[in-house]
mmCIF file as Biopython writes it, N, C-alpha, C and O atoms, coordinates in Angstrom:
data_model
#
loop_
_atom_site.group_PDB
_atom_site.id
_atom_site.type_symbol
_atom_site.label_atom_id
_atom_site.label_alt_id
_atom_site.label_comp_id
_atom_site.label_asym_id
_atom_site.label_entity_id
_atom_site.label_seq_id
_atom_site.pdbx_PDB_ins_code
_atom_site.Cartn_x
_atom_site.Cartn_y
_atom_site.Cartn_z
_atom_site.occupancy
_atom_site.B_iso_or_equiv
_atom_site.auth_seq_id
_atom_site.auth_asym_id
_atom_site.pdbx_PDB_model_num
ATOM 1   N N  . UNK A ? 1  ? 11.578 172.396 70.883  1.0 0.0 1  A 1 
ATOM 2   C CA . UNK A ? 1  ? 10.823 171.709 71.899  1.0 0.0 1  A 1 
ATOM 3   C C  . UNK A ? 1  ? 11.570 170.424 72.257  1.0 0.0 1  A 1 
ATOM 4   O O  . UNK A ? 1  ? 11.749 169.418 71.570  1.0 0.0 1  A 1 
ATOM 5   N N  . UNK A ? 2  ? 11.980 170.722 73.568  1.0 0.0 2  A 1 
ATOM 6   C CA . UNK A ? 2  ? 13.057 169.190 74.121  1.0 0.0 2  A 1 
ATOM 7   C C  . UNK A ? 2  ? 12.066 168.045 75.025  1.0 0.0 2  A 1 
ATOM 8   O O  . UNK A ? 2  ? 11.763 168.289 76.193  1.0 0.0 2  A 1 
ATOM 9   N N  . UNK A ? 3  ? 11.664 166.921 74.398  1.0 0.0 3  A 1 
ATOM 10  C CA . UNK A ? 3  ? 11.305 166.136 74.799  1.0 0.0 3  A 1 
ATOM 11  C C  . UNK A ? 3  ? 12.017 165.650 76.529  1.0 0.0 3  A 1 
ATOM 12  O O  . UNK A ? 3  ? 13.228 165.459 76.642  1.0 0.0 3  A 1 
ATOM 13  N N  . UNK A ? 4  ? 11.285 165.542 77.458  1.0 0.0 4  A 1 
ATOM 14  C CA . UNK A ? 4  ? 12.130 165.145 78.701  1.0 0.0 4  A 1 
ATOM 15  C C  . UNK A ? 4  ? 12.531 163.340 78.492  1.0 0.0 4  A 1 
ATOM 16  O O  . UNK A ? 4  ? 12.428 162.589 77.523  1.0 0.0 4  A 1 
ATOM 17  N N  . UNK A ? 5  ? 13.018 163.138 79.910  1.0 0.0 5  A 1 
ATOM 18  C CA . UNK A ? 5  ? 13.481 161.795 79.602  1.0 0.0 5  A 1 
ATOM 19  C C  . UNK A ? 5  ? 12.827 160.726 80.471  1.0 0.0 5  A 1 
ATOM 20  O O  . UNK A ? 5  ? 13.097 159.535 80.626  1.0 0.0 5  A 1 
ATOM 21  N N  . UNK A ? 6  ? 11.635 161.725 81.128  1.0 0.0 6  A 1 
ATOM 22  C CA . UNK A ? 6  ? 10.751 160.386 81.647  1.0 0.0 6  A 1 
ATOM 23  C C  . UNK A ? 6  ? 10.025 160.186 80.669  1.0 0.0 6  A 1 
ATOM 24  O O  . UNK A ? 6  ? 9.833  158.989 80.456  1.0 0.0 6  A 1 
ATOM 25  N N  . UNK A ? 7  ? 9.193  161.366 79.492  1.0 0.0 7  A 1 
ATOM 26  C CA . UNK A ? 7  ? 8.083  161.057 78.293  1.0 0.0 7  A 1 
ATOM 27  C C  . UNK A ? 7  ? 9.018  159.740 77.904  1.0 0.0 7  A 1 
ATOM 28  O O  . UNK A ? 7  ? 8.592  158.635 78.242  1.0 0.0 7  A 1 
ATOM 29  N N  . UNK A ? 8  ? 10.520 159.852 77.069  1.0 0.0 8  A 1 
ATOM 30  C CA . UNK A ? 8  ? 11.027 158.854 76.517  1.0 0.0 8  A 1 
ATOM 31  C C  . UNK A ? 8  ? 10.847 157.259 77.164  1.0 0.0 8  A 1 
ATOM 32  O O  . UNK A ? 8  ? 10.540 156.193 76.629  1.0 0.0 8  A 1 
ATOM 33  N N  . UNK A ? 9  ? 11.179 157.622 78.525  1.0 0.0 9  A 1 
ATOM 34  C CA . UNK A ? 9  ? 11.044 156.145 79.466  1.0 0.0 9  A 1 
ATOM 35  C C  . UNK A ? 9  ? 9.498  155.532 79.050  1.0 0.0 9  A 1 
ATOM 36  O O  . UNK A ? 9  ? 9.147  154.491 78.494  1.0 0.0 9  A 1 
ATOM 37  N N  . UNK A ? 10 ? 8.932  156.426 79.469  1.0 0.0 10 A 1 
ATOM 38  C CA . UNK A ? 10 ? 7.086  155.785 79.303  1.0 0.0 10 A 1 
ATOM 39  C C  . UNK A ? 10 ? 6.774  155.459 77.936  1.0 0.0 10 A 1 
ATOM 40  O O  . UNK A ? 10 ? 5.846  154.694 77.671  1.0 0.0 10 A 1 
ATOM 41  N N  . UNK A ? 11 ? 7.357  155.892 77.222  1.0 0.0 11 A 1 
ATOM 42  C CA . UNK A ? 11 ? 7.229  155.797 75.701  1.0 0.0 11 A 1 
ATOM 43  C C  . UNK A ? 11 ? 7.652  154.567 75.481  1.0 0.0 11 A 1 
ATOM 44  O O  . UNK A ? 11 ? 6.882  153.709 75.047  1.0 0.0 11 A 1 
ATOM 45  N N  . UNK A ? 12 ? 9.070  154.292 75.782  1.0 0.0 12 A 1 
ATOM 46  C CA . UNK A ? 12 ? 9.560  153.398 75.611  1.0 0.0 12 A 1 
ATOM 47  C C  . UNK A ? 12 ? 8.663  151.902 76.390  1.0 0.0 12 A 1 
ATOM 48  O O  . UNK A ? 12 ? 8.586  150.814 75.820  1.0 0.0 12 A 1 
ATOM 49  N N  . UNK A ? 13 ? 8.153  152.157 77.565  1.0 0.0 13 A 1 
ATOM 50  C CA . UNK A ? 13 ? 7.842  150.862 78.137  1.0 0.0 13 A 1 
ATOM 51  C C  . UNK A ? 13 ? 6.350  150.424 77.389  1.0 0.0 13 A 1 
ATOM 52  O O  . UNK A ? 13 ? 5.952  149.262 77.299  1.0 0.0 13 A 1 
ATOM 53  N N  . UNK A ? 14 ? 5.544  151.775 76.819  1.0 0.0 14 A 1 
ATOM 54  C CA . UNK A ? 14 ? 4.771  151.471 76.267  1.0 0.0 14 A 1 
ATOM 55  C C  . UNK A ? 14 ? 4.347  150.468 75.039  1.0 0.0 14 A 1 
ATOM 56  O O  . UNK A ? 14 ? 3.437  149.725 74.671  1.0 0.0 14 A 1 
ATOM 57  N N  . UNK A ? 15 ? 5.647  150.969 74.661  1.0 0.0 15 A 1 
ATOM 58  C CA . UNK A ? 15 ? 6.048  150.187 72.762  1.0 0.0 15 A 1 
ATOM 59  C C  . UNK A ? 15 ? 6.326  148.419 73.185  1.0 0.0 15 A 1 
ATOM 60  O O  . UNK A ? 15 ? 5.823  147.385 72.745  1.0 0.0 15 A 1 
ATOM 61  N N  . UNK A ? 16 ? 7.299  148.674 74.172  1.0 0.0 16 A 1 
ATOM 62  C CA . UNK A ? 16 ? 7.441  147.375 74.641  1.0 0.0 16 A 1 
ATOM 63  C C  . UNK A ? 16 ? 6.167  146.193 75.209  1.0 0.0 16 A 1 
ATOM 64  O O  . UNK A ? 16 ? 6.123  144.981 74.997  1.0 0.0 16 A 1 
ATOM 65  N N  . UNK A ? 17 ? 5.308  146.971 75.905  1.0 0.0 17 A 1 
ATOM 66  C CA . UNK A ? 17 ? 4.522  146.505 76.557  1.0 0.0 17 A 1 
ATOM 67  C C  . UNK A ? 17 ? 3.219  145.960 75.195  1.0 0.0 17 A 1 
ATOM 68  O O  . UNK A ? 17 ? 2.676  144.857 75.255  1.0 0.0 17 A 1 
ATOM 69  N N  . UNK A ? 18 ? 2.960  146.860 74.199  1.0 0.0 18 A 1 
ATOM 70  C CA . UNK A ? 18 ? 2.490  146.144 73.380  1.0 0.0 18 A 1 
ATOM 71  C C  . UNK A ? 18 ? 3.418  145.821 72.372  1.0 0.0 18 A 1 
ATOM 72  O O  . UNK A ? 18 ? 2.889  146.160 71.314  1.0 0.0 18 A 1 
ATOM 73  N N  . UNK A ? 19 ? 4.650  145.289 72.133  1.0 0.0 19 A 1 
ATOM 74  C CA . UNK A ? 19 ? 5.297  144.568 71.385  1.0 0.0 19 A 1 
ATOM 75  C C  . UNK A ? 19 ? 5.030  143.412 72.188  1.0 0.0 19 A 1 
ATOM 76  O O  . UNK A ? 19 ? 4.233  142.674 71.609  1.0 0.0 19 A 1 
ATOM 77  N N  . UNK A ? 20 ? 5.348  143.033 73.158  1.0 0.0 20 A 1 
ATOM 78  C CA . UNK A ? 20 ? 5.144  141.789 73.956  1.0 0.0 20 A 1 
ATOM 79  C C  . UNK A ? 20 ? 3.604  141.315 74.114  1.0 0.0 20 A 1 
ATOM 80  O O  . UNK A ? 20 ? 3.442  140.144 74.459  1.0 0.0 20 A 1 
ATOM 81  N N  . UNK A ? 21 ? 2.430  142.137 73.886  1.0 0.0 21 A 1 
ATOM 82  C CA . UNK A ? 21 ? 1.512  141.517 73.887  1.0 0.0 21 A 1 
ATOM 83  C C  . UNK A ? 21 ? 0.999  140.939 72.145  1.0 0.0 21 A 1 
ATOM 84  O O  . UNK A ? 21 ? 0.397  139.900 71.876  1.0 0.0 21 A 1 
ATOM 85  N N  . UNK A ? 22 ? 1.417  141.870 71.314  1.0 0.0 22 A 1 
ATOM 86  C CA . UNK A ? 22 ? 1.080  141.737 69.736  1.0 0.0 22 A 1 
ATOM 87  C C  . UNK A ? 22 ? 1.896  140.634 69.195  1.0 0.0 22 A 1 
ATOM 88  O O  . UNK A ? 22 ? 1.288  139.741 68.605  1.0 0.0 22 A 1 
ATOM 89  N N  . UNK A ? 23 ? 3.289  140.550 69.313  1.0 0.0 23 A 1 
ATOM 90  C CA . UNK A ? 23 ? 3.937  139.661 68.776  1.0 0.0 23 A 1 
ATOM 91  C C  . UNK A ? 23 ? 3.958  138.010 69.232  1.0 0.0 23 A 1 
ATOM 92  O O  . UNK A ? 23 ? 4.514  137.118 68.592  1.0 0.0 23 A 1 
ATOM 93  N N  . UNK A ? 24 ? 3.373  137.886 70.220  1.0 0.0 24 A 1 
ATOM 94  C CA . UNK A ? 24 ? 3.415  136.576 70.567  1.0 0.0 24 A 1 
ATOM 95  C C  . UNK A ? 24 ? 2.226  136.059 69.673  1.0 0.0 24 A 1 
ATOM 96  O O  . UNK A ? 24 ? 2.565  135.142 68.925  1.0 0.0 24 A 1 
ATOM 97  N N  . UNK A ? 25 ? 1.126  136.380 69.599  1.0 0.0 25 A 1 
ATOM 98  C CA . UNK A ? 25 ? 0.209  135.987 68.836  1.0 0.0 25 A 1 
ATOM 99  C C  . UNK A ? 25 ? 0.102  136.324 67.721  1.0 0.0 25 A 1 
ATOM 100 O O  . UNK A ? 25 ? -1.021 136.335 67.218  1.0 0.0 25 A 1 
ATOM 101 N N  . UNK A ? 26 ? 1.526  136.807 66.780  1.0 0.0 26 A 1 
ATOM 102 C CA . UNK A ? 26 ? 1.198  136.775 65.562  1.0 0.0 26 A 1 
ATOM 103 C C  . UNK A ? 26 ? 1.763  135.960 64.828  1.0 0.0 26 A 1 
ATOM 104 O O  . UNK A ? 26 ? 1.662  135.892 63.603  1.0 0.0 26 A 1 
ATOM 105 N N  . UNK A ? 27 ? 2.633  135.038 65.799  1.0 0.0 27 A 1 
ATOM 106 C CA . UNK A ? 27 ? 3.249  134.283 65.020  1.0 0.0 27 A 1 
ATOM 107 C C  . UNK A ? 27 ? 2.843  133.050 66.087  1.0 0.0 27 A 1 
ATOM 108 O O  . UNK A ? 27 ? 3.711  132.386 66.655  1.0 0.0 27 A 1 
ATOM 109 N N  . UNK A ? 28 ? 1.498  132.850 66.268  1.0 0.0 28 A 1 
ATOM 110 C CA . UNK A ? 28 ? 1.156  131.615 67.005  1.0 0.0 28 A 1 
ATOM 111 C C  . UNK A ? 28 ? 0.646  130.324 65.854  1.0 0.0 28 A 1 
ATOM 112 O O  . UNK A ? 28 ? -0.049 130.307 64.838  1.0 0.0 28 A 1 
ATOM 113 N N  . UNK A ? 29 ? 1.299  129.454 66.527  1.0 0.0 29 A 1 
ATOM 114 C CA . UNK A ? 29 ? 0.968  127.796 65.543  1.0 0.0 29 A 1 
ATOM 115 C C  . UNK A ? 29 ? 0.173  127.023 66.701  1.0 0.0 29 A 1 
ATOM 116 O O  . UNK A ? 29 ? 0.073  127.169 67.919  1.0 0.0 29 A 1 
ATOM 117 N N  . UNK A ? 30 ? -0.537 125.801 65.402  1.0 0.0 30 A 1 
ATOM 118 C CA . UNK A ? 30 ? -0.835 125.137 66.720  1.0 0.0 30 A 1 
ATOM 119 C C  . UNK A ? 30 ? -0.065 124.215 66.642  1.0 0.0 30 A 1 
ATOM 120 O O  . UNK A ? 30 ? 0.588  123.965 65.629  1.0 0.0 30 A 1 
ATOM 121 N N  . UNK A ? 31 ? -0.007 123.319 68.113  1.0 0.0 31 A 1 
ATOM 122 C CA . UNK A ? 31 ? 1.289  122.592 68.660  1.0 0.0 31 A 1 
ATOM 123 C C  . UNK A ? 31 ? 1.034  121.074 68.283  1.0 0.0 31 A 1 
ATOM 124 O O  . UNK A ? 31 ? -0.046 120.491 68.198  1.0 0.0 31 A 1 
ATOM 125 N N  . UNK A ? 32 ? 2.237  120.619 68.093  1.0 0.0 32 A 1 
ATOM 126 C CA . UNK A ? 32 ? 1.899  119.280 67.483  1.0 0.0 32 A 1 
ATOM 127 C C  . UNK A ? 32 ? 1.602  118.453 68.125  1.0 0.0 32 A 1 
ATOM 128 O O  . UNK A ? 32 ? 2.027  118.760 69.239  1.0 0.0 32 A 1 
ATOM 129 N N  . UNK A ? 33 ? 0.977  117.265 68.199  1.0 0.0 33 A 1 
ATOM 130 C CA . UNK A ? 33 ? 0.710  116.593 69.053  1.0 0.0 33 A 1 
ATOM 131 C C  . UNK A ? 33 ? 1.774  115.460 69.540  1.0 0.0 33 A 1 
ATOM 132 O O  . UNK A ? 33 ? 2.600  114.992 68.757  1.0 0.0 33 A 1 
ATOM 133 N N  . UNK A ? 34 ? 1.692  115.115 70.717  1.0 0.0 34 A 1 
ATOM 134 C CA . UNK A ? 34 ? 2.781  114.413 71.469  1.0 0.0 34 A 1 
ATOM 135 C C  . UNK A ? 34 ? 2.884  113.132 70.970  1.0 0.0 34 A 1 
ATOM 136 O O  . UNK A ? 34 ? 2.041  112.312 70.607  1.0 0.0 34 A 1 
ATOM 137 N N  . UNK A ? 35 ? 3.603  113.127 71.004  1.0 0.0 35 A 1 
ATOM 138 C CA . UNK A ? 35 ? 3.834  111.286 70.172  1.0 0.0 35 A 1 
ATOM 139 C C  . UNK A ? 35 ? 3.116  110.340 71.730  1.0 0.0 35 A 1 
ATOM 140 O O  . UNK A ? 35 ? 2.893  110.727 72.877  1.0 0.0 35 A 1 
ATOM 141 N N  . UNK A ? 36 ? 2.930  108.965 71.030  1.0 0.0 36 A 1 
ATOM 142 C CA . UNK A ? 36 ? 2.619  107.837 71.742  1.0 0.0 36 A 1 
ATOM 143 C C  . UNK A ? 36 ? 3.778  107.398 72.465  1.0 0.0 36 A 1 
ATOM 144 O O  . UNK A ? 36 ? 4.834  107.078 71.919  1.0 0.0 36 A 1 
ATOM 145 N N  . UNK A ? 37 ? 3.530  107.386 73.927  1.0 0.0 37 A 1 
ATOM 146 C CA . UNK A ? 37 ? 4.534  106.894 74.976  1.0 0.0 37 A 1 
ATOM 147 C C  . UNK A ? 37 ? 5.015  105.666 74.540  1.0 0.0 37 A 1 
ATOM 148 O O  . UNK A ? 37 ? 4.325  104.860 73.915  1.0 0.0 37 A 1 
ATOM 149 N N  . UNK A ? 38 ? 6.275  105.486 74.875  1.0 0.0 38 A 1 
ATOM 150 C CA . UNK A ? 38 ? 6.864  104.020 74.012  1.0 0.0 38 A 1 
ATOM 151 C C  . UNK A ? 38 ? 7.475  103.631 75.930  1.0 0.0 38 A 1 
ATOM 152 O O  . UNK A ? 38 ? 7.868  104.316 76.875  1.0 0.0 38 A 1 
ATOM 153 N N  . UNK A ? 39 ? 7.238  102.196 75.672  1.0 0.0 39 A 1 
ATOM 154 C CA . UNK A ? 39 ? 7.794  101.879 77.201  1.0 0.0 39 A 1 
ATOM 155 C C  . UNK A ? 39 ? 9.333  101.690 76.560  1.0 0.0 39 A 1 
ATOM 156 O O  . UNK A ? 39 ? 9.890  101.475 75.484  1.0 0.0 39 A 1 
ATOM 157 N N  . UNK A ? 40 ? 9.638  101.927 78.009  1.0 0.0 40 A 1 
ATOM 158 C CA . UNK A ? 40 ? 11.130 101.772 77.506  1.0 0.0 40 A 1 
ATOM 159 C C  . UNK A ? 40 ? 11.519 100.960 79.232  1.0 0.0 40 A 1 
ATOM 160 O O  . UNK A ? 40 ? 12.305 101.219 80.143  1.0 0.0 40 A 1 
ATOM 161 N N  . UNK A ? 41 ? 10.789 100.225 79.055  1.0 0.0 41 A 1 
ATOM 162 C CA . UNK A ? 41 ? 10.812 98.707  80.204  1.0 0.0 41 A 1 
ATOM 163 C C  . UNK A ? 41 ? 10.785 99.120  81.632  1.0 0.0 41 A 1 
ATOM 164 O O  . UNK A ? 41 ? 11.098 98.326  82.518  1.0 0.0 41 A 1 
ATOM 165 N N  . UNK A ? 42 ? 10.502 100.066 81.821  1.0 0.0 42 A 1 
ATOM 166 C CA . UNK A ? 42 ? 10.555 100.762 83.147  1.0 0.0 42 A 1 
ATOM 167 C C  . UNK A ? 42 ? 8.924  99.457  83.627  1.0 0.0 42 A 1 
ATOM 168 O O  . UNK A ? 42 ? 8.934  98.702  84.599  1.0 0.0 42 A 1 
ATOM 169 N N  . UNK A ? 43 ? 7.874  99.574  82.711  1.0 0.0 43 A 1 
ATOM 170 C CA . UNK A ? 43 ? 6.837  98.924  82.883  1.0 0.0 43 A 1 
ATOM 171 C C  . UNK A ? 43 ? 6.720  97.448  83.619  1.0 0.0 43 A 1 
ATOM 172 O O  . UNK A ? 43 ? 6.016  96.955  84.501  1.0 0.0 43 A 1 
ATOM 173 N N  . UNK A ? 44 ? 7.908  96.977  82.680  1.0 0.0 44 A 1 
ATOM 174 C CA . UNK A ? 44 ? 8.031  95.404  82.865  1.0 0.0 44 A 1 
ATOM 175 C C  . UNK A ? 44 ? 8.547  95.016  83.846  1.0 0.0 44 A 1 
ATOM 176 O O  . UNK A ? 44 ? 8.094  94.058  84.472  1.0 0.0 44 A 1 
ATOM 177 N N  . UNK A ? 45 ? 9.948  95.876  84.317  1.0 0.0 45 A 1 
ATOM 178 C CA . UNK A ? 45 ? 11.059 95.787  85.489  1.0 0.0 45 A 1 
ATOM 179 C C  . UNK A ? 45 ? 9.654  96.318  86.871  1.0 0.0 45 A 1 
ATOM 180 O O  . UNK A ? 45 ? 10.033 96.212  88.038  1.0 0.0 45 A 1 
ATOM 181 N N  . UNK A ? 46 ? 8.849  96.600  86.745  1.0 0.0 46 A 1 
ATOM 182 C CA . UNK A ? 46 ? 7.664  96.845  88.045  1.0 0.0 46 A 1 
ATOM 183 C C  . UNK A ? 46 ? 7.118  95.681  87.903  1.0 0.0 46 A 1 
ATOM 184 O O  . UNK A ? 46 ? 7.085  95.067  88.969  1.0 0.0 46 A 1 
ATOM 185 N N  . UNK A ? 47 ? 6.640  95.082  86.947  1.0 0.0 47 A 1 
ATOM 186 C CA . UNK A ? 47 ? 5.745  94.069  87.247  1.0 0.0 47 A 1 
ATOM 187 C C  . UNK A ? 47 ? 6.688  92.678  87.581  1.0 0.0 47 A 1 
ATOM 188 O O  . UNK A ? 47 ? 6.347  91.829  88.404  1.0 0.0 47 A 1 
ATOM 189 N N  . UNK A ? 48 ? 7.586  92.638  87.002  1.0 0.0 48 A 1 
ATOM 190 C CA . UNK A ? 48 ? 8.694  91.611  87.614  1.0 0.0 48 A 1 
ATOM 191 C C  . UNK A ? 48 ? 9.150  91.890  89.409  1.0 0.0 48 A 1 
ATOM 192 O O  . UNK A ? 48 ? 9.732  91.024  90.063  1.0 0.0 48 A 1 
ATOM 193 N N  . UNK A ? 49 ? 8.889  92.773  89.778  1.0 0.0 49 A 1 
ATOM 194 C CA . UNK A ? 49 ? 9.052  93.514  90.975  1.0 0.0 49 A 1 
ATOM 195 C C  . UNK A ? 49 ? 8.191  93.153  91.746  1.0 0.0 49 A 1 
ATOM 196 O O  . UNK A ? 49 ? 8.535  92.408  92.664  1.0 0.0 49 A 1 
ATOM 197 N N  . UNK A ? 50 ? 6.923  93.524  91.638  1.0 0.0 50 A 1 
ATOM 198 C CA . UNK A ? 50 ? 5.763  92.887  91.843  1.0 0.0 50 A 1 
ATOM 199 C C  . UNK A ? 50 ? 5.244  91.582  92.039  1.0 0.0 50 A 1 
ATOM 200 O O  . UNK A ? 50 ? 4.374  91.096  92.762  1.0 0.0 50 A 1 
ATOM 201 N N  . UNK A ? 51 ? 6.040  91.153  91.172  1.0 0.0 51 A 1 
ATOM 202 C CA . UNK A ? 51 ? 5.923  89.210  91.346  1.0 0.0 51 A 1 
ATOM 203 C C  . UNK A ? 51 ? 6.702  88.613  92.351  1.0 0.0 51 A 1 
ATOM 204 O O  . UNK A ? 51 ? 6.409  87.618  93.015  1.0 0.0 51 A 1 
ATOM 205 N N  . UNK A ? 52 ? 8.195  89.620  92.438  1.0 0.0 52 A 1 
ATOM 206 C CA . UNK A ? 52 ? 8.906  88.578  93.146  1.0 0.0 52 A 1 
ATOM 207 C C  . UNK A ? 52 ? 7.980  89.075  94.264  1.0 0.0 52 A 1 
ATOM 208 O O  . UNK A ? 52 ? 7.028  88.313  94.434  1.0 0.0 52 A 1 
ATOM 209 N N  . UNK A ? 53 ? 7.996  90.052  95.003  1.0 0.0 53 A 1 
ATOM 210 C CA . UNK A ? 53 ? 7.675  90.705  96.188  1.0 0.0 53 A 1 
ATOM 211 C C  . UNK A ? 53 ? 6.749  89.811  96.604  1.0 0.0 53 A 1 
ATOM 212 O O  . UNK A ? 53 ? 6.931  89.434  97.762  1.0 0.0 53 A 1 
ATOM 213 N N  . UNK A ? 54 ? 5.152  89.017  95.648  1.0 0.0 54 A 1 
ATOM 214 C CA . UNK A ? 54 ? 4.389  88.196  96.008  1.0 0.0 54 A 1 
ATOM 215 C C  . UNK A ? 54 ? 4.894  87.215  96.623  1.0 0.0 54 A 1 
ATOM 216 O O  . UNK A ? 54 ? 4.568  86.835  97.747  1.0 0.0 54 A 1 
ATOM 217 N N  . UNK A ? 55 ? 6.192  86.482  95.523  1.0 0.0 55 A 1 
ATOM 218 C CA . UNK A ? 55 ? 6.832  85.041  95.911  1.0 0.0 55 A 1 
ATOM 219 C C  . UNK A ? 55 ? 6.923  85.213  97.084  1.0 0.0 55 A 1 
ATOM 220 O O  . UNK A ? 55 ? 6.278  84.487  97.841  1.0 0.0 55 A 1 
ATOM 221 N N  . UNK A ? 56 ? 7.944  86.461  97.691  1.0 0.0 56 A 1 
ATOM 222 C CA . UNK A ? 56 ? 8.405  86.916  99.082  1.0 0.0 56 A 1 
ATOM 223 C C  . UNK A ? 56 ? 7.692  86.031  99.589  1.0 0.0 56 A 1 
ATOM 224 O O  . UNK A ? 56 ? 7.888  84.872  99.955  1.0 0.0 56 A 1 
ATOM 225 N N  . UNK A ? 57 ? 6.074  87.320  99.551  1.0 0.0 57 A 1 
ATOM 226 C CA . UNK A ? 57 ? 5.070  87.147  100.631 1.0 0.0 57 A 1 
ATOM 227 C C  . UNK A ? 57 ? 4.532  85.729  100.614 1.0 0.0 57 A 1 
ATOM 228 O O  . UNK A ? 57 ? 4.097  85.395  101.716 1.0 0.0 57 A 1 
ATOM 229 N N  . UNK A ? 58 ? 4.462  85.030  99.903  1.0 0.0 58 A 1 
ATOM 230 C CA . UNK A ? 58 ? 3.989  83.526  99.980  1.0 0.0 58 A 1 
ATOM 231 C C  . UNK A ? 58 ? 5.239  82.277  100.996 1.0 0.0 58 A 1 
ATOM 232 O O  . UNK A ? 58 ? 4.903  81.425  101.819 1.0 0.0 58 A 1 
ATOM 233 N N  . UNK A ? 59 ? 6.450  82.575  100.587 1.0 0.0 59 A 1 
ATOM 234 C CA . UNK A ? 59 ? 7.284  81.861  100.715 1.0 0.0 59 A 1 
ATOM 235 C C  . UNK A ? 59 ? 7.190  82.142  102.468 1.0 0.0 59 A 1 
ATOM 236 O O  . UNK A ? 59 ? 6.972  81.241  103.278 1.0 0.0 59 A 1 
ATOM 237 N N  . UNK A ? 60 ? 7.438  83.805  102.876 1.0 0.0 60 A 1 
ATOM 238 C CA . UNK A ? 60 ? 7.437  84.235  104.393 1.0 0.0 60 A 1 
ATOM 239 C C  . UNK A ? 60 ? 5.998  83.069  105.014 1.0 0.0 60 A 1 
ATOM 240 O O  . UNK A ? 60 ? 6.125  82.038  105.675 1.0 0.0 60 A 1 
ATOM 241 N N  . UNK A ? 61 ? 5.212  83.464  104.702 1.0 0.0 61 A 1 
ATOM 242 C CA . UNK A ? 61 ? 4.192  83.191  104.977 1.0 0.0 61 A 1 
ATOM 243 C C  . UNK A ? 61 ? 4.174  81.207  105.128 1.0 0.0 61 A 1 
ATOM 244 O O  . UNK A ? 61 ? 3.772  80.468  106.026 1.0 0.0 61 A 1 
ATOM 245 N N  . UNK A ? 62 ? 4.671  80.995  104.081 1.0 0.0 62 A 1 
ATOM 246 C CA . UNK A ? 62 ? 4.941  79.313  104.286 1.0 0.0 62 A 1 
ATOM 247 C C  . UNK A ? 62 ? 5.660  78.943  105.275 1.0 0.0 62 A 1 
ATOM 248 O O  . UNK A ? 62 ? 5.369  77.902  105.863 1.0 0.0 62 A 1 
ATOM 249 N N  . UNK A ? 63 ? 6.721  79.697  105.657 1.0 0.0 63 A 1 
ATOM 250 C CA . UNK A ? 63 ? 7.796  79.390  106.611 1.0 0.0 63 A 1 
ATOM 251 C C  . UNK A ? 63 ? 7.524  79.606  107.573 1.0 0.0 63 A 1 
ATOM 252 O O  . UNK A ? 63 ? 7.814  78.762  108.421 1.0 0.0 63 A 1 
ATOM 253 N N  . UNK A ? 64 ? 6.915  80.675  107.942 1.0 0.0 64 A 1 
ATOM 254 C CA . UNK A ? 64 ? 6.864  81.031  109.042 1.0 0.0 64 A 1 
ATOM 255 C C  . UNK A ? 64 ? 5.778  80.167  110.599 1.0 0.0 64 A 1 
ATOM 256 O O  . UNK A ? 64 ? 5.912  80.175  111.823 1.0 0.0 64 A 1 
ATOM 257 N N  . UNK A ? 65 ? 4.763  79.531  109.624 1.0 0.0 65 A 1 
ATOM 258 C CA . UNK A ? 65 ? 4.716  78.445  110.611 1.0 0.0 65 A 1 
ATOM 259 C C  . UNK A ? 65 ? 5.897  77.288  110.917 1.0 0.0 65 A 1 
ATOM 260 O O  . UNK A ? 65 ? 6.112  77.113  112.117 1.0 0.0 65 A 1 
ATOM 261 N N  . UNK A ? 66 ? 6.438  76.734  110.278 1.0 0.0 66 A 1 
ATOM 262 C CA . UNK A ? 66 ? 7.375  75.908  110.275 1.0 0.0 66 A 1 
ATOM 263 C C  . UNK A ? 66 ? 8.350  76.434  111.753 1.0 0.0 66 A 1 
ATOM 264 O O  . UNK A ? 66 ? 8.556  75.807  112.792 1.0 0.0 66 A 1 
ATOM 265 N N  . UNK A ? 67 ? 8.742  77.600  111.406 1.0 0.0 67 A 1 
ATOM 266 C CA . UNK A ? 67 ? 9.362  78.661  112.196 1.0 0.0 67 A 1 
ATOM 267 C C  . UNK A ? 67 ? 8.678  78.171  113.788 1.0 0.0 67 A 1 
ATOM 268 O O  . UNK A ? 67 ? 9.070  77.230  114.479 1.0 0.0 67 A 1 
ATOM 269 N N  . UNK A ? 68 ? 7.605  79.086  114.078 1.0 0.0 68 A 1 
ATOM 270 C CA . UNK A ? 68 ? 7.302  78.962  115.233 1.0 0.0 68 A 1 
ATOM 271 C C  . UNK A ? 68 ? 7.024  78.051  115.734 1.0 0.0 68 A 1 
ATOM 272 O O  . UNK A ? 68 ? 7.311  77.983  116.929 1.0 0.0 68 A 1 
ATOM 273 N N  . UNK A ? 69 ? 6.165  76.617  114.940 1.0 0.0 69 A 1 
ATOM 274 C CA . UNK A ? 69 ? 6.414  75.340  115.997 1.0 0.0 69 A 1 
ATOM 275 C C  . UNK A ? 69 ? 7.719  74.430  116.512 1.0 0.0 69 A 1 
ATOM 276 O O  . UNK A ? 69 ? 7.842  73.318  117.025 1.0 0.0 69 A 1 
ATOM 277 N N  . UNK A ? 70 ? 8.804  75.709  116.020 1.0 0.0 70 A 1 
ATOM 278 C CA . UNK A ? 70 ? 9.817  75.420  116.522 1.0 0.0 70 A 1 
ATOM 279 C C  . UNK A ? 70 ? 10.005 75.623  118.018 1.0 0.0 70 A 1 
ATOM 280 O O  . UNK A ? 70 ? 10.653 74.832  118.703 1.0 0.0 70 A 1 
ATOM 281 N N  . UNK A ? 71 ? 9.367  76.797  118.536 1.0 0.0 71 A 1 
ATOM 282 C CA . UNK A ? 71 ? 9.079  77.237  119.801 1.0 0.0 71 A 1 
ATOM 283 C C  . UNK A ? 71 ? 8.132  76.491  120.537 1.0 0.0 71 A 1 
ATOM 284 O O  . UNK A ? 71 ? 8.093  76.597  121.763 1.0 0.0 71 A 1 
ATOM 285 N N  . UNK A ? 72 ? 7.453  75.834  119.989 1.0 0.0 72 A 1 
ATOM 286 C CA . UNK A ? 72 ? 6.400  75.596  121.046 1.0 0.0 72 A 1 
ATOM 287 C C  . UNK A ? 72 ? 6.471  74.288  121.738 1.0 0.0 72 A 1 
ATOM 288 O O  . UNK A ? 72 ? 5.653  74.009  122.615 1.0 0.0 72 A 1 
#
């Protein structure tokens, strides 16, 4: 009795199809937990950013009358 070679194919995708569903969960862990974010100054270099950008806006803002009663 000669087995054909599509039974083998289906056979084959079968084994596979539950090897890939059985084996992932038999060797499942649970996952460790993520460590605590450490700044690594990205934090500080924004808020220094932030400040000057204010100065900017204060300093524009001071001048800029000075500025136009130049025109008038």
């Amino acid at each position: 009795m000669e087995v054909s070679r599509g039974v083998i194919i289906v056979g084959t995708v079968i084994m596979a199809l539950l090897f890939a569903i059985a084996l992932p969960s038999a060797h499942a862990q649970s996952m460790a937990p993520a460590p605590a974010p450490a700044s690594d100054g990205s934090s500080i270099d924004q808020g220094i950013a932030c400040v000057l950008m204010l100065v900017a806006l204060v300093v524009t803002y001071l001048i800029h009358p000075l500025d136009a009663a130049a025109y008038s």
